[in-house]
Every structure is written in structure tokens, then in C-alpha cells.
C-alpha positions as CSV (number, residue, x, y, z in Angstrom):
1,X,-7.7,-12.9,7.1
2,X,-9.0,-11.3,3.8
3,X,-7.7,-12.8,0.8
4,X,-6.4,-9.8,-0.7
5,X,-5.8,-11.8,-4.3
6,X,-9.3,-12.4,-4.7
7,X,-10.6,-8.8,-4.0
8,X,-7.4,-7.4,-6.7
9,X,-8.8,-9.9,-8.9
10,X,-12.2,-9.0,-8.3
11,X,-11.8,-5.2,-8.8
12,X,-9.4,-6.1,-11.9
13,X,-9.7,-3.7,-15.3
14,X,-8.2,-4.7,-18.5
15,X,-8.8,-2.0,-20.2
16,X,-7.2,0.7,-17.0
17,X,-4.2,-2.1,-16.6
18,X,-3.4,-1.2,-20.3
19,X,-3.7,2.8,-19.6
20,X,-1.9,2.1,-16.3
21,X,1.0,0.6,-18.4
22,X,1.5,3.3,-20.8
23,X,2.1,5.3,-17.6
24,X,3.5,3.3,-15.3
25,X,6.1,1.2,-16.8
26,X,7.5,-1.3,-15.9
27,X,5.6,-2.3,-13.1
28,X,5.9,-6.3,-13.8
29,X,2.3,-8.1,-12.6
30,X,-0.6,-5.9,-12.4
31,X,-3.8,-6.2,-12.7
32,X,-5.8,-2.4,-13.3
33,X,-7.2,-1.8,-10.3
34,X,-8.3,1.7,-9.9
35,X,-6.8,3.3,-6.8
36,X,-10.3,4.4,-5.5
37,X,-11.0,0.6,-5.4
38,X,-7.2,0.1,-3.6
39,X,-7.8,2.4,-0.8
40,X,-11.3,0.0,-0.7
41,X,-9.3,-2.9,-0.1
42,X,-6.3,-1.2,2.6
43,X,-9.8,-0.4,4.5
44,X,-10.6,-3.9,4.8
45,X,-6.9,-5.0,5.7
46,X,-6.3,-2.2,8.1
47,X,-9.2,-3.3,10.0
48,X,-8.3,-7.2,9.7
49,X,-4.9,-8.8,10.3
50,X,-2.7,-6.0,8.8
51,X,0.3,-7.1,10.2
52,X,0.4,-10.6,8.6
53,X,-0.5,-9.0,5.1
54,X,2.8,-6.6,5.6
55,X,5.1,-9.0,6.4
56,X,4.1,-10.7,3.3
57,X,6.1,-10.2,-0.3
58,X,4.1,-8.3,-2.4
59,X,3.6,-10.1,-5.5
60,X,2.1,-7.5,-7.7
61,X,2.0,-4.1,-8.4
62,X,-1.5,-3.4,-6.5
63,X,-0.3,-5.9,-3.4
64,X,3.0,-2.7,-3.2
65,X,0.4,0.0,-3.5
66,X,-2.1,-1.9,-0.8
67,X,1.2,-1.9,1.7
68,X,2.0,1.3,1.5
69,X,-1.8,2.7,2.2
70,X,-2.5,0.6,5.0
71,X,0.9,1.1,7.0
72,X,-0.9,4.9,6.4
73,X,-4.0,3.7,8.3
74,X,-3.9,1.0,10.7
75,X,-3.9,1.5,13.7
76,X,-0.2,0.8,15.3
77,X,2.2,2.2,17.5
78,X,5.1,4.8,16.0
79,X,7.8,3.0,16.2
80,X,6.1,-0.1,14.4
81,X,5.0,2.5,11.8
82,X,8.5,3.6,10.9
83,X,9.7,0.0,10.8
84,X,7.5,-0.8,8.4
85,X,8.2,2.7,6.6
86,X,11.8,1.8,6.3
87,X,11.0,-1.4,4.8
88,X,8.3,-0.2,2.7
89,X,10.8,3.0,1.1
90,X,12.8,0.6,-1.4
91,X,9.8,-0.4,-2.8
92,X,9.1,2.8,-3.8
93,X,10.3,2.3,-7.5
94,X,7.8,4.8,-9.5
95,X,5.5,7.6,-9.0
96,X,2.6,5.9,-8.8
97,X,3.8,3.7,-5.3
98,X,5.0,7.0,-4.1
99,X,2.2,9.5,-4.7
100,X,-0.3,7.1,-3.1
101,X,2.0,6.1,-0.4
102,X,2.6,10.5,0.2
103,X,-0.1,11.6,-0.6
104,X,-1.9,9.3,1.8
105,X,0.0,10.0,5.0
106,X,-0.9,11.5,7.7
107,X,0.5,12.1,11.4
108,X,-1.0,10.4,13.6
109,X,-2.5,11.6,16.8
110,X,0.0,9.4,18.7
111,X,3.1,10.8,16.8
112,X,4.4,13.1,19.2
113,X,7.8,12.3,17.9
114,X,8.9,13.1,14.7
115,X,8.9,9.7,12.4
116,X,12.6,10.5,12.0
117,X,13.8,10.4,14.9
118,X,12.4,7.1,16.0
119,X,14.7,4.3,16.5
């Protein structure tokens, strides 16, 4: 598994954490990591062990954002998709988490059933 940490810390800005505050607040722990750079990183866990890094508590404000990009690209089955929706939506406690999480989705070419109306 990817350690997720060192690649946030890698791809860390000071400068952008400080912008990213002004807009953002109250976000807690963050460390200015440029969503280009996040969707980067979801890559490289959607196409490792995904599953452990989602059932993990996120412990920043870039670990929320990397959750909800990669339960929009890797590669699962519907019904595990929605599960991890519904656990991902209360998370959702600014604009930033939910235009990257929205903005991001996409249906799937195995979603023949609306998310919605999956168990």
C-alpha cells in the first residue's frame, strides 16, 4: 500500500494552504495540496489497495478530498460504491469536499441501476 501521508506531505504548499484557508475555513489539518496534485494521488490509490485507504479515518483535510475522488474512480461493484457514498456524504462539510467529490462523478458503465435505489 501507498503511504498516502508521505505523498500529501510531499506535494505540500505553504503558501496555497494559506490561500486555501482564507477560503476554506475551518477545515482543521491541512496541508495545501493543489487538487491537480490530489487527483494525482486518488490515481495511485485507486489502482493500489483502495479499499484499505477508505475504511481508514481521514485525518486531514486532503486524506477527505483523496476519499471522495477515489470512491469516484476505482474500480468496484455498485452496491460497494453507494456504501461508501453513504459513508462518505457526512463528511461533506464545505464546498471544496463537495465540488471535487461532484464534480468528479461519473456513472459508471456497470451502473445500470440508479445509485439510489441500491440497497
Amino acid at each position: 500500500m501507498i503511504d498516502v501521508m508521505e505523498h500529501i506531505r510531499k506535494n505540500a504548499d505553504e503558501k496555497y494552504n494559506e490561500f486555501n484557508r482564507k477560503l476554506v475555513p475551518g477545515i482543521g489539518v491541512s496541508y495545501g495540496v493543489r487538487v491537480p496534485n490530489l487527483r494525482k494521488i486518488a490515481k495511485l490509490i485507486s489502482d493500489d489497495d483502495w479499499k484499505i485507504f477508505l475504511d481508514s479515518e481521514p485525518s486531514c483535510f486532503e486524506e477527505i478530498m483523496l476519499q471522495g475522488l477515489v470512491i469516484n474512480i476505482a474500480d468496484m461493484p455498485p452496491a460497494t460504491r453507494m456504501s461508501y457514498i453513504r459513508n462518505f456524504v457526512p463528511m461533506i462539510n464545505n464546498w471544496a469536499v463537495c465540488d471535487a467529490f461532484c464534480v468528479r462523478r461519473r456513472i459508471h458503465k456497470d451502473e445500470k441501476t440508479p445509485l439510489w435505489a441500491l440497497p
